[in-house]
C-alpha positions in Angstrom: -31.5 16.9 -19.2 -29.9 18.8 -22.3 -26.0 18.5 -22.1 -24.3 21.8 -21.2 -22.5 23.6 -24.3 -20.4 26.6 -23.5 -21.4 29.7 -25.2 -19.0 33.1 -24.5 -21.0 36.0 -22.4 -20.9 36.9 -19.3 -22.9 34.1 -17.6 -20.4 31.2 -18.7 -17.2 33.7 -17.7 -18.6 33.6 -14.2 -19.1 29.9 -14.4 -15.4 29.3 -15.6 -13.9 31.8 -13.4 -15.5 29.8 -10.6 -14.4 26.5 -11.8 -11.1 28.1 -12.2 -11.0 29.1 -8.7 -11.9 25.3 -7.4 -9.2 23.8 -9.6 -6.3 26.3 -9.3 -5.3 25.8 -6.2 -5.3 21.9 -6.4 -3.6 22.1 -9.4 -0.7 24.3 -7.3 -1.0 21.9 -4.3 -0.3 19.0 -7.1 2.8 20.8 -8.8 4.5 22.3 -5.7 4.1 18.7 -3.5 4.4 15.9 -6.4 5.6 17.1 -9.7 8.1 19.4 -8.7 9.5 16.8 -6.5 9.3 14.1 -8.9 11.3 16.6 -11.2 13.9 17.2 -8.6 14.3 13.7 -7.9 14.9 13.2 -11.0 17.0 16.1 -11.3 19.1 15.5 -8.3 19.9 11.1 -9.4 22.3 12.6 -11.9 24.3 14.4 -9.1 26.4 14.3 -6.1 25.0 16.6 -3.3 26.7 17.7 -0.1 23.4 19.1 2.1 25.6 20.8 4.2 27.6 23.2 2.0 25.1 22.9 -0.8 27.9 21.7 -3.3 26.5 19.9 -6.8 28.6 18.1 -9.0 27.0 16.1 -12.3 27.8 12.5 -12.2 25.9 10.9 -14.7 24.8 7.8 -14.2 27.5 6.7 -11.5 24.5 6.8 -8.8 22.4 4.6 -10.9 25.5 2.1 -11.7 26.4 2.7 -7.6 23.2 1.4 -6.8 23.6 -2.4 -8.2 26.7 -2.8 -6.6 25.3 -2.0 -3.5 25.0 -4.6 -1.4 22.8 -2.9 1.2 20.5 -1.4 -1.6 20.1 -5.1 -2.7 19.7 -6.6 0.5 17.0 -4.2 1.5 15.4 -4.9 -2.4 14.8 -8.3 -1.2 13.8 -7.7 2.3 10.9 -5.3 0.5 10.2 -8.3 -1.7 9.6 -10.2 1.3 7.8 -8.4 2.9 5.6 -7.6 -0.1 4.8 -11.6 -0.7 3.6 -11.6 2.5 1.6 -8.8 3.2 -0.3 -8.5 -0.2 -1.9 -12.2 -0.2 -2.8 -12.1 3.4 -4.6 -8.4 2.6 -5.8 -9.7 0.2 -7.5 -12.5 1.0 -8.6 -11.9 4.7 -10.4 -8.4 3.5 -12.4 -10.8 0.7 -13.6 -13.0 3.8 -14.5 -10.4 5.7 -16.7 -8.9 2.8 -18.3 -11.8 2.3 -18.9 -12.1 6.1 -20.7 -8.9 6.8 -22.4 -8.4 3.2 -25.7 -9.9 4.2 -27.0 -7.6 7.2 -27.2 -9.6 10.4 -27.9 -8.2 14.5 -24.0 -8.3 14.6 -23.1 -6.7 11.3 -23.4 -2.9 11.8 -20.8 -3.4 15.4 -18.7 -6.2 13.4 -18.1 -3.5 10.4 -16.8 -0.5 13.2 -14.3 -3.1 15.1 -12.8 -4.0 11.3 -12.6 -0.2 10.2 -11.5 1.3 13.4 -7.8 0.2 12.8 -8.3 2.1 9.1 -9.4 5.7 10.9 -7.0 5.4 13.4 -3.5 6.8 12.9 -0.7 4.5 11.8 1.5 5.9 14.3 -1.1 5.2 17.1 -1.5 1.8 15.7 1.9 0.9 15.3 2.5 2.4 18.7 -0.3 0.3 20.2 1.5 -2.9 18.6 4.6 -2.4 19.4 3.7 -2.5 22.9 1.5 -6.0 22.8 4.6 -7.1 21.3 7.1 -6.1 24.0 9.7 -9.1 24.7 8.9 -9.0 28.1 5.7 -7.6 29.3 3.7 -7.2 26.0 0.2 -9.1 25.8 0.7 -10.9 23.2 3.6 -13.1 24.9 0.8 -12.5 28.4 -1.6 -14.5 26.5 0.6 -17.1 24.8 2.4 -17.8 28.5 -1.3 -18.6 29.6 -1.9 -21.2 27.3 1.6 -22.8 27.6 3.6 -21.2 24.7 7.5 -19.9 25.0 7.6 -16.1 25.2 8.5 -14.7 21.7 10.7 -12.1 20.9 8.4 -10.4 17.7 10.2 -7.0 16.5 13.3 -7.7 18.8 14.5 -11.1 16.5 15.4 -10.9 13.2 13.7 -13.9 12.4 9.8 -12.6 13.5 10.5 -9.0 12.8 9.7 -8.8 9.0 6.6 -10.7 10.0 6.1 -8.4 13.1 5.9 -5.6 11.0 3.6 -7.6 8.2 0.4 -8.4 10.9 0.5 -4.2 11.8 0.3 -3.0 8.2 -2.0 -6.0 7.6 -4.1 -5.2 10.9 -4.5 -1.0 9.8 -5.4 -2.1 6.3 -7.4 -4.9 6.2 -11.0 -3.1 6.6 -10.0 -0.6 3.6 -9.4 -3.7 1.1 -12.8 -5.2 3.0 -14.8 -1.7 2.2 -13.4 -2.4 -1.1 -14.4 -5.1 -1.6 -17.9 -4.4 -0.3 -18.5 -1.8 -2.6 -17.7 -4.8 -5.4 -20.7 -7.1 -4.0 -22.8 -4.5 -3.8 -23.1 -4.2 -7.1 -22.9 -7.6 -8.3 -26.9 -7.8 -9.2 -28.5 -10.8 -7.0 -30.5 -12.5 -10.5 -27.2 -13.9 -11.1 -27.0 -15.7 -7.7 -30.6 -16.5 -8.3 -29.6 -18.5 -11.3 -26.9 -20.4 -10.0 -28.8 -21.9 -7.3 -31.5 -22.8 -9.8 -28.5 -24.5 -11.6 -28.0 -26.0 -8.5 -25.0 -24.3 -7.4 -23.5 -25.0 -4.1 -22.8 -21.6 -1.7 -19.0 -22.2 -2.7 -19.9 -22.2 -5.7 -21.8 -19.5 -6.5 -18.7 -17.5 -5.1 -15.9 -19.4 -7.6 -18.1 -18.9 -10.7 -20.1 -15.8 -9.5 -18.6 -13.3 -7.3 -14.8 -13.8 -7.9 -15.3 -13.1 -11.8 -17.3 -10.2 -11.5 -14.9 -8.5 -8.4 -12.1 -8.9 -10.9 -11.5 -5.1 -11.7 -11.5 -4.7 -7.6 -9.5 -7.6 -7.3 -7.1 -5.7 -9.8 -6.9 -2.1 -8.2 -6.7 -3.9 -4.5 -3.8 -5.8 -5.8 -2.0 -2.8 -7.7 -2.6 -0.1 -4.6 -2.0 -2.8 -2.0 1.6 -3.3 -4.3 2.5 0.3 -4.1 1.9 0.6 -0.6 4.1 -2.6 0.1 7.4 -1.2 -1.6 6.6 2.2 0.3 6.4 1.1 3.5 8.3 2.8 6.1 6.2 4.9 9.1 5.7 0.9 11.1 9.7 0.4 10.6 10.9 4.0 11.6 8.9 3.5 14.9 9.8 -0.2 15.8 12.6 -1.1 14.7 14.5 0.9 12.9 15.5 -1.3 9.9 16.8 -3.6 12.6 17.6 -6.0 14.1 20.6 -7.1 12.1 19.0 -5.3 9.2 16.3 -7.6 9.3 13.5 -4.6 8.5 15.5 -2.9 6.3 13.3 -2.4 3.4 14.2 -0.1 0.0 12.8 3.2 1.5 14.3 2.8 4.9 17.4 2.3 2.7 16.7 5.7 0.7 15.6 7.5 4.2 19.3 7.1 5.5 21.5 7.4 2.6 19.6 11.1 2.0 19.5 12.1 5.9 22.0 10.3 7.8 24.6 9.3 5.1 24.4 12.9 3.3 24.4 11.0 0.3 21.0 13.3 -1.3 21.9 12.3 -4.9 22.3 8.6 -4.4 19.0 8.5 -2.8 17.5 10.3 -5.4 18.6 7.7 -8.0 17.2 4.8 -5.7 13.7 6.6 -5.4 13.9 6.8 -9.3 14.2 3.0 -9.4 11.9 2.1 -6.7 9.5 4.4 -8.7 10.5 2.0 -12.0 9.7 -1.1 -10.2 6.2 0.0 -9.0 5.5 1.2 -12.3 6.6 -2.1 -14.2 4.8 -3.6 -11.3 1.7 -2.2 -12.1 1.5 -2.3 -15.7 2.4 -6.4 -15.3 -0.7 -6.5 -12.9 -2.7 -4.6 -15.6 -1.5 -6.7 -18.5 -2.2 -9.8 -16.8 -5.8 -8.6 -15.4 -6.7 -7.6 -19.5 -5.3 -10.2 -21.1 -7.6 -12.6 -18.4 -10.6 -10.8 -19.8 -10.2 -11.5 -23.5 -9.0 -15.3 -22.6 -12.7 -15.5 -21.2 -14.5 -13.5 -24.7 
């Protein structure tokens, strides 16, 4: 099929003025809900706001300097931290098992594959709703079950101690069949010859996975772990509903943190400058991740 060329005439106007009228109003959507804001963010870290009375004064950089003396902005920093240590290995890893579980079709594959992706099309607010009530101090199922089999009652999102990890298995349970459909997509295109000459080599079935399938998922093993990163430092729907940052601060991660300082503190310009740095950190973030993933390929040429 000969590549298109654009010529001018009336025929190629229409075309444009059709592709014009998909793109436009994405491009609008795009500018009015996530540059505009970013530019306003941006905008608004240089100054102190009053929401009320609509007041702006230029401060410079006095949010930015405000911000590492903060000791709850730190505090919740590390709480984020946390959080993302835990949530991005277990993602992670347990969506690469599952892959490999349900890759070769089996009787039980096609039902095993809706029970993991339910959780994905459900809503996080019904999800973390759903949770929150298996987790109930009192009469929760979780602590049902575990009273059955002879196991104290545990408190979950109501001690500080279990409620970063709470809030860890329902982010991990909603996501885990997206990283798995990722990563399914990744064997499916890994071509079978080369399984088929590693057990001529006489490759065991662990194997074959070491040398075989984890080299060639590692572009998918790279955008799991940059958009799983990203979603880690942006959590906040799961807290907001449970627990509030609480108890004793315990949950308080770096957006729950920007949430109240805009909305409860009427402090719109300090937030501002701690979404600009949260947006830093997941962009140095990133770029690490890339760096490391690249410079891994041209170790192995």
């Amino acid at each position: 099929m000969d590549r298109y060329q654009y010529k001018p005439g009336r025929k190629d106007l229409d075309l444009l003025f059709a592709i014009l009228l998909y793109v436009v109003p994405t491009m609008v959507l795009v500018f009015l809900f996530q540059l505009l804001p970013i530019y306003k963010a941006f905008e608004y870290s240089f100054q102190k706001i009053n929401l009320m009375s609509g007041a702006k004064t230029f401060v410079g950089m006095k949010n930015y300097l405000a911000a590492f003396q903060d000791e709850r902005f730190l505090t919740s920093m590390v709480t984020t931290i946390r959080y993302f240590l835990m949530r991005v290995p277990i993602q992670v890893i347990v969506g690469f098992l599952l892959a490999l579980l349900i890759y070769k079709p089996q009787r039980w594959t096609g039902f095993l594959r809706t029970v993991i992706l339910l959780p994905v099309v459900t809503s996080m607010v019904v999800v973390t709703a759903i949770l929150g009530l298996m987790m109930h101090p009192s009469n929760g199922l979780f602590n049902s079950i575990l009273q059955m089999v002879g196991i104290p009652s545990l408190g979950f999102l109501t001690v500080p101690s279990q409620a970063l990890e709470s809030i860890v298995f329902i982010t991990v349970w909603k996501n885990t069949g997206l990283t798995m459909l990722f990563f399914l997509a990744g064997l499916m295109a890994i071509s079978p010859t080369l399984y088929e000459a590693a057990q001529i080599d006489g490759a065991s079935a662990l194997q074959k996975h070491w040398y075989v399938t984890i080299p060639m998922l590692k572009k998918t093993f790279a955008f799991i772990l940059i958009t799983t990163t990203i979603h880690s430092f942006q959590v906040f729907g799961p807290i907001l509903m449970t627990t509030n940052g609480g108890p004793l601060n315990a949950t308080r991660v770096i957006v729950m943190d920007i949430y109240e300082n805009a909305f409860v503190f009427n402090q719109m310009g300090y937030a501002s400058a701690l979404s600009v740095i949260l947006a830093l950190i997941l962009i140095v973030i990133s770029l690490l991740q890339m760096r490391v993933s690249k410079s891994e390929k041209r170790g192995k040429r």
